[in-house]
C-alpha positions as CSV (number, residue, x, y, z in Angstrom):
1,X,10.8,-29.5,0.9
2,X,9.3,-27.5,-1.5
3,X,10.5,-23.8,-2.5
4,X,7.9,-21.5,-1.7
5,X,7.6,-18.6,0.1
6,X,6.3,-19.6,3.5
7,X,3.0,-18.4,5.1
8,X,3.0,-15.8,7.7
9,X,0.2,-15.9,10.4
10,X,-3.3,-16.5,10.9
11,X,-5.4,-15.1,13.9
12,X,-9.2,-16.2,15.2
13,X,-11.1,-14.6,17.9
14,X,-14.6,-15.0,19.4
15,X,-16.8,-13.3,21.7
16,X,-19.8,-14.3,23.8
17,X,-19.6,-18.4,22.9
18,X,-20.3,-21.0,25.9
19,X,-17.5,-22.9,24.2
20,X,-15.1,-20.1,23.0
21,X,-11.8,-21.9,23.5
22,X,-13.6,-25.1,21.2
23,X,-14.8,-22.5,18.4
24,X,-11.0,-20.5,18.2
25,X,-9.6,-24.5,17.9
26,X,-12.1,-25.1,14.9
27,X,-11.2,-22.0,13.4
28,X,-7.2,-21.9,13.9
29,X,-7.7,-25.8,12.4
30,X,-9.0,-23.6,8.9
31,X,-6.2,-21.6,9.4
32,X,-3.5,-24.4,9.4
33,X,-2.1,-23.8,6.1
34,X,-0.9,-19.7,7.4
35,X,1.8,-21.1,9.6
36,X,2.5,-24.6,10.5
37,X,5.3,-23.5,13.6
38,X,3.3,-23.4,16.7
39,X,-0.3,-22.7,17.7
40,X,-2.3,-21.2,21.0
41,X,-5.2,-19.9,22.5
42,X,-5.9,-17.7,25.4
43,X,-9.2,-17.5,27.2
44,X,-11.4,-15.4,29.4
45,X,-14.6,-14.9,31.0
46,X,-17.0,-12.2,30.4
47,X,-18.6,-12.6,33.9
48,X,-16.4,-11.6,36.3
49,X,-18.2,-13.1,39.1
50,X,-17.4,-16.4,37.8
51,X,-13.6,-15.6,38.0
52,X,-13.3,-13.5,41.2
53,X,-12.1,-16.8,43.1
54,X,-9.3,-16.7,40.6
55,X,-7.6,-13.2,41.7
56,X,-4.6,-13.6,42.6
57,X,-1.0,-12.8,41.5
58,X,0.9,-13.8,38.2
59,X,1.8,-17.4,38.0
60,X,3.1,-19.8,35.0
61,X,2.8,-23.2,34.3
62,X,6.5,-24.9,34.8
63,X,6.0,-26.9,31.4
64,X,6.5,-23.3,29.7
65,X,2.9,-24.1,27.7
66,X,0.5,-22.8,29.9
67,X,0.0,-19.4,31.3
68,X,-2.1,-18.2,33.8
69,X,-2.3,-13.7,33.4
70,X,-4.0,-12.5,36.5
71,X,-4.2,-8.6,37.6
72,X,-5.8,-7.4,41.0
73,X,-9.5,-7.2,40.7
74,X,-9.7,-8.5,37.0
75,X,-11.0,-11.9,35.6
76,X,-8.0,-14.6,35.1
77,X,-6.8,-15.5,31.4
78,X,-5.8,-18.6,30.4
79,X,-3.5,-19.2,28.0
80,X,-2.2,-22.4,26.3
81,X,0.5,-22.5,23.3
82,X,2.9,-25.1,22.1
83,X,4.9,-25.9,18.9
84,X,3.5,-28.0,16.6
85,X,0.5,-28.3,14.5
86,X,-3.4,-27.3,16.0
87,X,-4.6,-30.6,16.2
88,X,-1.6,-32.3,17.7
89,X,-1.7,-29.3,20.4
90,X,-5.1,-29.1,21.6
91,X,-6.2,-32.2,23.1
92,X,-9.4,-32.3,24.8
93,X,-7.4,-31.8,28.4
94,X,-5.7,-28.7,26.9
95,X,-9.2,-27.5,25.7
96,X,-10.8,-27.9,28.9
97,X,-7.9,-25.4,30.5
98,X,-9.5,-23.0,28.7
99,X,-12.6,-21.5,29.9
100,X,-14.8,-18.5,29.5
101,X,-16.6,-17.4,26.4
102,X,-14.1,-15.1,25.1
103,X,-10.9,-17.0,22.9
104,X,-8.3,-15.9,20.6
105,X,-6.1,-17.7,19.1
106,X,-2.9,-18.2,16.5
107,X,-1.1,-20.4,14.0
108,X,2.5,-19.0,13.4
109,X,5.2,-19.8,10.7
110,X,8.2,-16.8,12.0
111,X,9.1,-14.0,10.1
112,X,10.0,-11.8,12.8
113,X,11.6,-13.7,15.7
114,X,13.1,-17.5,15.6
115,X,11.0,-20.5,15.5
116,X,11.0,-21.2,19.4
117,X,8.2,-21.4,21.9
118,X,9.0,-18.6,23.7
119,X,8.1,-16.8,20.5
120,X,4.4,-18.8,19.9
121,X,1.6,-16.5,20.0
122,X,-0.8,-15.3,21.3
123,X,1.6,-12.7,23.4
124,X,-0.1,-12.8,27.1
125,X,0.6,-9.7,29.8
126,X,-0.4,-8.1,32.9
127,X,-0.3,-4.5,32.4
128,X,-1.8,-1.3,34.2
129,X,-4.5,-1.1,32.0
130,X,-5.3,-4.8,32.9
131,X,-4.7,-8.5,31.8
132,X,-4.5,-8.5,27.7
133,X,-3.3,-11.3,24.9
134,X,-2.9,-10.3,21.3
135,X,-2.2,-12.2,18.2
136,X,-0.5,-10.7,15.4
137,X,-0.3,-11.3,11.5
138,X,2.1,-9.1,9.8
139,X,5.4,-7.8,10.3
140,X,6.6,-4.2,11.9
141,X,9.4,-2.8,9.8
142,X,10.1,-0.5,12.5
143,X,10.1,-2.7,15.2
144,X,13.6,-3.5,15.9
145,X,14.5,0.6,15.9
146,X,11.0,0.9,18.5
147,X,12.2,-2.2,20.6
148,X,15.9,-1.1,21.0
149,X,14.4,2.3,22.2
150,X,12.2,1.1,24.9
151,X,15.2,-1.2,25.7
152,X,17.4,1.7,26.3
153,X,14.3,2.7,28.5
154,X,14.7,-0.5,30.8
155,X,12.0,-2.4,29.2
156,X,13.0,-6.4,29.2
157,X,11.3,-8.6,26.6
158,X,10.7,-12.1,26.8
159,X,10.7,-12.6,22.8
160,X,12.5,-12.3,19.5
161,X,9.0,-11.2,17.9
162,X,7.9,-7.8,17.1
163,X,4.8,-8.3,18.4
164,X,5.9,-7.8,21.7
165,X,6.8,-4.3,20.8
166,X,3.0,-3.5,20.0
167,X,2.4,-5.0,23.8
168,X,5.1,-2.7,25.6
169,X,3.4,0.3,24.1
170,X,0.6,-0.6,25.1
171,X,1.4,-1.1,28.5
172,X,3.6,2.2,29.0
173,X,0.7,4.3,27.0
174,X,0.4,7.3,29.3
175,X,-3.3,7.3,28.0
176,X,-5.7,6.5,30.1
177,X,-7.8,3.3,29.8
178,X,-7.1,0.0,27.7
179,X,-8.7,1.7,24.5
180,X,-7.0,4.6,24.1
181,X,-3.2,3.1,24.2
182,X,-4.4,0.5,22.1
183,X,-4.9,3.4,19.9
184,X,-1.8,5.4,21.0
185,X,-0.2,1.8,20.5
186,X,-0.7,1.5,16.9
187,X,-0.2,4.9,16.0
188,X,4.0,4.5,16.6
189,X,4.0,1.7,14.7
190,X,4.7,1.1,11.1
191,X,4.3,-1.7,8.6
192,X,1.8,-4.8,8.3
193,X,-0.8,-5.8,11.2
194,X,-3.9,-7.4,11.4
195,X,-4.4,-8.2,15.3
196,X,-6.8,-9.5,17.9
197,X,-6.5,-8.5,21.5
198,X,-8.0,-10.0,24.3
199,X,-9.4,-8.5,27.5
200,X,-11.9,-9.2,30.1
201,X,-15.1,-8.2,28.3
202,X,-13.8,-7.7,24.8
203,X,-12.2,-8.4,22.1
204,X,-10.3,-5.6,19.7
205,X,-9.5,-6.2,16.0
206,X,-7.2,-4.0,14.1
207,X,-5.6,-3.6,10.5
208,X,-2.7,-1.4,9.5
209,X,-3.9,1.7,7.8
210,X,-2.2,-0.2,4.1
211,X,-4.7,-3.4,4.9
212,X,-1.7,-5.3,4.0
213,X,-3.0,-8.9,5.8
214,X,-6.9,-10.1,5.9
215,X,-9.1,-9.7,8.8
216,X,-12.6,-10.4,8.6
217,X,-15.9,-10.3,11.1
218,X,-18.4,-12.6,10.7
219,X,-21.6,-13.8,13.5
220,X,-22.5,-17.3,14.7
221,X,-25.6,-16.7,16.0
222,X,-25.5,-14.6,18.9
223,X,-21.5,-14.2,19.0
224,X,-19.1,-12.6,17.2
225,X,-16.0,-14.0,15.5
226,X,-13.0,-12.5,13.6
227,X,-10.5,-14.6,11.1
228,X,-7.7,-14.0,9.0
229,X,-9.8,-16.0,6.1
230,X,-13.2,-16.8,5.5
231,X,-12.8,-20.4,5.1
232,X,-12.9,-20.5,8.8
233,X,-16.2,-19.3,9.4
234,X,-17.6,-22.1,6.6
235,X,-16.1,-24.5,9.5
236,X,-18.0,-23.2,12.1
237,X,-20.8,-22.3,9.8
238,X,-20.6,-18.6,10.6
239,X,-21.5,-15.5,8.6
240,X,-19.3,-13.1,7.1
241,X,-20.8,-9.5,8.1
242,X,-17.7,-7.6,6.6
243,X,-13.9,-7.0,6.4
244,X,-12.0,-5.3,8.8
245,X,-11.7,-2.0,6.8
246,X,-7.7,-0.6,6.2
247,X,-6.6,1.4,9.2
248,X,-9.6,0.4,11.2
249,X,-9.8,-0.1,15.2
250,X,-12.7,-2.1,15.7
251,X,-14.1,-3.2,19.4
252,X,-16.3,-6.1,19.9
253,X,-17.6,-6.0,23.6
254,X,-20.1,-7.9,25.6
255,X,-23.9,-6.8,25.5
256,X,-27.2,-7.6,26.3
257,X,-28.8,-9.0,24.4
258,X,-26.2,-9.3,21.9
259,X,-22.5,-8.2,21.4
260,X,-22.1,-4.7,20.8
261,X,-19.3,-3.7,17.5
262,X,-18.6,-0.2,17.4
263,X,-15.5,1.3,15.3
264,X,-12.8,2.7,17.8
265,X,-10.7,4.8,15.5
266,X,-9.9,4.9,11.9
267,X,-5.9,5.7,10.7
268,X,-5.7,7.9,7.9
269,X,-3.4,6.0,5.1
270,X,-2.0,6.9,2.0
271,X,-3.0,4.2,0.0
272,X,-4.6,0.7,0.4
273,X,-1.7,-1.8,-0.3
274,X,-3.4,-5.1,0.0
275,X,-1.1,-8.2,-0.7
276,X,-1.6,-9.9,-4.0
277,X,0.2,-12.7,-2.8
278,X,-2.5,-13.9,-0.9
279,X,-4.1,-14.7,-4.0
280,X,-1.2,-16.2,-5.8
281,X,-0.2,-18.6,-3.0
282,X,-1.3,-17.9,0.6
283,X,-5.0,-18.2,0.9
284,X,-7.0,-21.2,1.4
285,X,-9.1,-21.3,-2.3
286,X,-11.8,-21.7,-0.7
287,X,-12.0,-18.2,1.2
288,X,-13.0,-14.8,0.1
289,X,-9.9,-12.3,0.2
290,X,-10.1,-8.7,-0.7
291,X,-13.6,-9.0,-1.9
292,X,-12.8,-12.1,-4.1
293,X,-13.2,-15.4,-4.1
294,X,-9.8,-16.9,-4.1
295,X,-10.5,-19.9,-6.5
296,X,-11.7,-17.8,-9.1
297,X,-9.3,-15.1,-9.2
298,X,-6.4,-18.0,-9.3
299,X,-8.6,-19.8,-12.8
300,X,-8.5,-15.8,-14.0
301,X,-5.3,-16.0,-13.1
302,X,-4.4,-19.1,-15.5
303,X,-7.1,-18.1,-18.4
304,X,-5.1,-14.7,-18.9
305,X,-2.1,-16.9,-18.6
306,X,-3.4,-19.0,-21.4
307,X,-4.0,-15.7,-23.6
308,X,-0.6,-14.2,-23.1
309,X,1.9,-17.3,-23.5
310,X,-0.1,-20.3,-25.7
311,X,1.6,-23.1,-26.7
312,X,0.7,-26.3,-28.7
313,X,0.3,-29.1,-25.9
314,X,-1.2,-32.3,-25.0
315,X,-2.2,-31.7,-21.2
316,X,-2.4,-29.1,-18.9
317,X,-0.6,-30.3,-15.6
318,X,-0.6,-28.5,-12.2
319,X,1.8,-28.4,-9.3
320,X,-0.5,-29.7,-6.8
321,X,-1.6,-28.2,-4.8
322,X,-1.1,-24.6,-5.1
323,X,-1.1,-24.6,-9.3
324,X,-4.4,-26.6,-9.4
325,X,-6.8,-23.9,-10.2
326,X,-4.7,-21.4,-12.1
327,X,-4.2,-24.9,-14.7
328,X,-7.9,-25.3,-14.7
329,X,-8.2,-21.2,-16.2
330,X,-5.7,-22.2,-18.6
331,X,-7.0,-25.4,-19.3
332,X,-10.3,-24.1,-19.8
333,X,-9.0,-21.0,-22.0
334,X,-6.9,-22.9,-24.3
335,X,-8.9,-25.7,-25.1
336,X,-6.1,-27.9,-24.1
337,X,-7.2,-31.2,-21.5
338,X,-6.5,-30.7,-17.8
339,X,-5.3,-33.8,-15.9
340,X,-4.0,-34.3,-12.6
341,X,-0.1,-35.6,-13.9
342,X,1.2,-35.2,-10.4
343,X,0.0,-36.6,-7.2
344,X,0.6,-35.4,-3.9
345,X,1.4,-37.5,-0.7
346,X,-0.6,-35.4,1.6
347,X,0.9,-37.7,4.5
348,X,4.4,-36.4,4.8
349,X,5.5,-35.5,7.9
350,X,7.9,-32.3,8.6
351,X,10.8,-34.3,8.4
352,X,11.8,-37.4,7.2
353,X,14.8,-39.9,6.9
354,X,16.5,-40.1,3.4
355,X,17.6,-43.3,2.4
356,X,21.8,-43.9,2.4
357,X,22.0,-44.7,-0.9
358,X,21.2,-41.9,-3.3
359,X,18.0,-41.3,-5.2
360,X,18.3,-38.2,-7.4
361,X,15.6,-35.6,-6.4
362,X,14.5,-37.8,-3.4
363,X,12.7,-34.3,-1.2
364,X,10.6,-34.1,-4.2
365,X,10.1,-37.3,-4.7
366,X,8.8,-38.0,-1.4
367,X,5.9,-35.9,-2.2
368,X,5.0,-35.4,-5.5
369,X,5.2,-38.5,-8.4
370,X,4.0,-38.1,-12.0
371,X,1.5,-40.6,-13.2
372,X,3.1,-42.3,-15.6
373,X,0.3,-42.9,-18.2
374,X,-0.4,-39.3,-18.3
375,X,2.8,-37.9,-18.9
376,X,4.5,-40.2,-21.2
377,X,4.7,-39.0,-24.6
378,X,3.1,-35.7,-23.8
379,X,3.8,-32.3,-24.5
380,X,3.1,-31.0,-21.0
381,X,1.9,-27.3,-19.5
382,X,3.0,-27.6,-16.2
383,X,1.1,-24.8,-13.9
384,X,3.2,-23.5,-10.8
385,X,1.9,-20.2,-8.9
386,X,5.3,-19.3,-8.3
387,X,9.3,-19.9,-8.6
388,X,11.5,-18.7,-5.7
389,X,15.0,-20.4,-6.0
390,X,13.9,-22.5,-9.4
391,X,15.5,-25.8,-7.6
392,X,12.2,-27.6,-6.8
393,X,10.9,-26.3,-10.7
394,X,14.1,-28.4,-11.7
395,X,13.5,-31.1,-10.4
396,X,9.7,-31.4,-11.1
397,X,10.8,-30.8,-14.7
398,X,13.4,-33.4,-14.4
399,X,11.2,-36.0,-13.1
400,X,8.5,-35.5,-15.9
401,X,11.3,-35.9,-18.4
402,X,12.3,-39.2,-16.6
403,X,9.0,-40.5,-17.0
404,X,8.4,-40.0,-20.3
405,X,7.0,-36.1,-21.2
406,X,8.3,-35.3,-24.8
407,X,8.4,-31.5,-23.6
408,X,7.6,-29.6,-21.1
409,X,6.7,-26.6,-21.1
410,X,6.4,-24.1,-17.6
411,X,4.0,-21.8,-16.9
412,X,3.7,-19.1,-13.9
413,X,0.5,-17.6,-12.6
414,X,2.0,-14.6,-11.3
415,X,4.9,-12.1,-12.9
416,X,8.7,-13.7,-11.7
417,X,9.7,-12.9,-8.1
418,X,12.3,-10.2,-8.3
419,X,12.3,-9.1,-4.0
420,X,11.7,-9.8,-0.5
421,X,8.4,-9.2,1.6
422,X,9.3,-7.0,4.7
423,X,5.2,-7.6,5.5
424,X,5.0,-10.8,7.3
425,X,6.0,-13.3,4.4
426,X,9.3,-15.3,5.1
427,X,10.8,-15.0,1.9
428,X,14.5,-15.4,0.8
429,X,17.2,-12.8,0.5
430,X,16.8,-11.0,-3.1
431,X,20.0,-13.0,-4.2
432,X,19.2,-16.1,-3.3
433,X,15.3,-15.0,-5.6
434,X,16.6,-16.5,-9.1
435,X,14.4,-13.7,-10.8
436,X,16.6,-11.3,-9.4
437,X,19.7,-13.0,-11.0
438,X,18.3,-14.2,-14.2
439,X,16.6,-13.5,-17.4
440,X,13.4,-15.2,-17.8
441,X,14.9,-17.2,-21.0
442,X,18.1,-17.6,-18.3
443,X,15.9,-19.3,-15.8
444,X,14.2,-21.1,-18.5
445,X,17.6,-22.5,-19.1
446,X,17.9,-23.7,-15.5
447,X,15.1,-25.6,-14.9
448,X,15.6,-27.2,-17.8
449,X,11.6,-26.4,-19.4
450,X,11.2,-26.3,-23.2
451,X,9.7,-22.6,-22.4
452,X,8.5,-20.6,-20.0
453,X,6.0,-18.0,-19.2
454,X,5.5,-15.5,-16.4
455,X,1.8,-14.1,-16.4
456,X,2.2,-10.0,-17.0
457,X,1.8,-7.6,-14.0
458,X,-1.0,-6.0,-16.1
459,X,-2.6,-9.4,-16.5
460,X,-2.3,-10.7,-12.5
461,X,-4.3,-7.1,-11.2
462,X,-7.1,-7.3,-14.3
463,X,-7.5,-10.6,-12.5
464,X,-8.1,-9.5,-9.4
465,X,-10.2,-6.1,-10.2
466,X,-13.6,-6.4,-8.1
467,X,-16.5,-4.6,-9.9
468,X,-17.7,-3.3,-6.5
469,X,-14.6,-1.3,-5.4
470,X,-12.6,-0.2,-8.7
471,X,-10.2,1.5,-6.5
472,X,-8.8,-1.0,-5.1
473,X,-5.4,-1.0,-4.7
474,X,-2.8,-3.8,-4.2
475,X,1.0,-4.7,-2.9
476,X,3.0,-6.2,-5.9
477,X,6.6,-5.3,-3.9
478,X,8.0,-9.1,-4.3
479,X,7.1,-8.4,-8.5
480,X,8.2,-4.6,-8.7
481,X,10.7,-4.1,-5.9
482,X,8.2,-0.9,-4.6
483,X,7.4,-0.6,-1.1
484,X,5.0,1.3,0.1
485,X,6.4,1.8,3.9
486,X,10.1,1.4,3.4
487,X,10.7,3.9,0.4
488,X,7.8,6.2,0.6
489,X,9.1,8.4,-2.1
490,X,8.7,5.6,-4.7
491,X,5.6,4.4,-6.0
492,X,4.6,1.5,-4.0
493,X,1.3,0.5,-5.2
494,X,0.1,-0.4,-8.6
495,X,-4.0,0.7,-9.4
496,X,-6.2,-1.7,-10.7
């Protein structure tokens, strides 16, 4: 309905909770907004004596949404996925299939691998180094070539994703111990990763050596949890202890008389390449990314907005809800009033019936509608984080003019989107990017906006520079076409 680059992935984990499964449901709740697809948990007991009755031989539920992984001699993990969205999935009943104190668990929009169930994470397996599940967020760009290899070797997958491919080499590691081909594992593989793995006793958390996706530890009480954001553990009323560092392997086991963290291994990388986009568009604006608080970083990002493309106006409008605090920063900057112009219908479903007879713009329609009284007459700012294809900017535009807006004038908290994330974002082919196609006065032209303005590469990373780590580096590949894993002779990161 609305054209954006869709979320990737968000992963939860705790260790040593009476109600794990419960906690990983509250947390993947916080998470919704990283992948709206499908949703699951897997659980299992630290206490092996309480699941010894449960040994027994792989079985599966004949629905297709439960799982049951069971090796000789090893504590039974539960698993329970389905499409939809978190709260829909997990009823109570579905909850209460899911004992122990250990749970992880994962939202999913696809990037790698079709939107199907067989595809909804996390990945469950019964493998010589015992029963594991593992939930992904990123994207392998070597996965296909490392899947059609261990194809060729006899392996048989059950899924389109390339997550899978992280659980094979696990599984046919010729090191010993769950551990050390975790490690062995991770080493073959390239791209974007931030992952929690699941065994009997423990729970692993892991970034790629770039730190490409979020992953963060944090403690309620005595347990241990791990999120893609930290707007999850304000749910749950957790503390954030630390990120998981770039290129860390990090294991979180059971301990008296608290959980024991202890780093497993640390990959070497060439350079940090953290995503910027998670601060343009994908993280809640409530949660701390990178060492920044996403709200803020999004009003620097509209403030330096402000400074480098002013205009005389009579309101500064945002496309709710992602635009909202970058207008605020240029709001506040310029002097000129902010007002919500737009309201959202937070109540529309996935998909929706569109009336026979033709209403121009009707998708957009459906969820956004100007406010009359504030846009008539006015010479508008309109706030957007983004513009993918430029058709839903064209019709926003549109409709303000319809109801009244003398001019309108477009403004974009981040540089125009000239190329693809191969990362874990599900973004358009680079022709169907209008950026890649068109001038910015071209695109201007489209949409049909007074003028325009893109916010300056130089501008978007001042805005994110943390005081406390000057050296932090970022991924801007969908702005500058450079990527740090596919074309490593090019310069893939830009320095703050």
């Amino acid at each position: 309905m609305f054209d954006k680059f869709h979320d990737e992935c968000g992963v939860f984990a705790v260790l040593n909770h009476e109600n794990a499964a419960n906690i990983v449901y509250l947390g993947l709740y916080a998470l919704q907004h990283r992948g709206q697809e499908s949703a699951g948990i897997a659980s299992v007991s630290s206490d092996r004596r309480r699941s010894e009755t449960n040994i027994g031989a792989v079985s599966g539920a004949s629905s297709g949404t439960g799982e049951q992984i069971i090796a000789p001699g090893a504590p039974q993990i539960h698993s329970e996925k389905e499409m939809g969205y978190v709260a829909e999935i997990f009823t109570e009943e579905r909850l209460r299939r899911l004992p122990g104190d250990i749970a992880i668990g994962h939202v999913r929009y696809s990037t790698a691998g079709g939107s199907m169930l067989c595809n909804a994470q996390p990945l469950v397996a019964s493998t010589s180094k015992g029963p594991i599940a593992l939930a992904h967020n990123g994207n392998l760009v070597n996965g296909a070539d490392i899947r059609r290899r261990l194809e060729a070797d006899g392996a048989i997958f059950n899924t389109m994703s390339d997550t899978e491919v992280i659980v094979h080499l696990i599984a046919r590691s010729k090191e010993i111990g769950l551990e050390a081909a975790l490690v062995d594992a991770l080493s073959q593989v390239k791209g974007a990763y931030s992952i929690v793995l699941l065994a009997p006793g423990r729970v692993y958390a892991a970034r790629d050596s770039y730190g490409f996706r979020p992953l963060v530890l944090g403690r309620l009480g005595d347990s241990i949890v791990v999120s893609s954001e930290t707007c999850a553990f304000d749910l749950i009323e957790a503390e954030t202890i630390r990120e998981v560092r770039a290129g860390e392997v990090i294991a979180i086991e059971c301990a008296e008389p608290v959980p024991r963290v202890r780093v497993v291994h640390e990959f070497a990388g060439p350079r940090e390449a953290r995503c910027i986009f998670e601060h343009v568009y994908f993280a809640r604006p409530d949660s701390v990314i990178f060492g920044n608080n996403v709200a803020e970083v999004r009003k620097r990002f509209g403030a330096q907005l402000a400074r480098e493309h002013p205009v005389d106006a009579d309101v500064v409008i945002p496309v709710p809800d992602s635009g909202v605090f970058a207008a605020l920063g240029y709001a506040h900057e310029s002097g000129i009033p902010f007002e919500f112009g737009l309201v959202r219908n937070h109540y529309v479903g996935r998909t929706f019936i569109e009336p026979k007879q033709s209403i121009r713009s009707f998708g957009v329609k459906v969820k956004l509608n100007p406010v009359r009284q504030i846009v008539a007459g006015k010479r508008i700012v309109l706030i957007d984080d983004s513009i993918v294809r430029g058709t839903t900017s064209k019709k926003i535009v549109r409709m303000l003019k319809d109801f009244g807006a003398r001019e309108v004038h477009m403004r974009i908290s981040s540089p125009p989107t000239t190329g693809p994330c191969y990362y874990g974002i599900d973004t358009p082919q680079r022709r169907d990017l209008i950026a890649s196609a068109k001038s910015v006065d071209e695109i201007r032209a489209y949409i049909e906006a007074d003028s325009i303005g893109y916010l300056s590469e130089e501008g978007m990373l001042t805005a994110v520079r943390n005081d406390d780590d000057p050296r932090r580096l970022y991924c801007a590949a969908c702005f500058t076409g450079k990527y740090p894993v596919l074309h490593e002779e090019a310069e893939a990161v830009l320095h703050v």
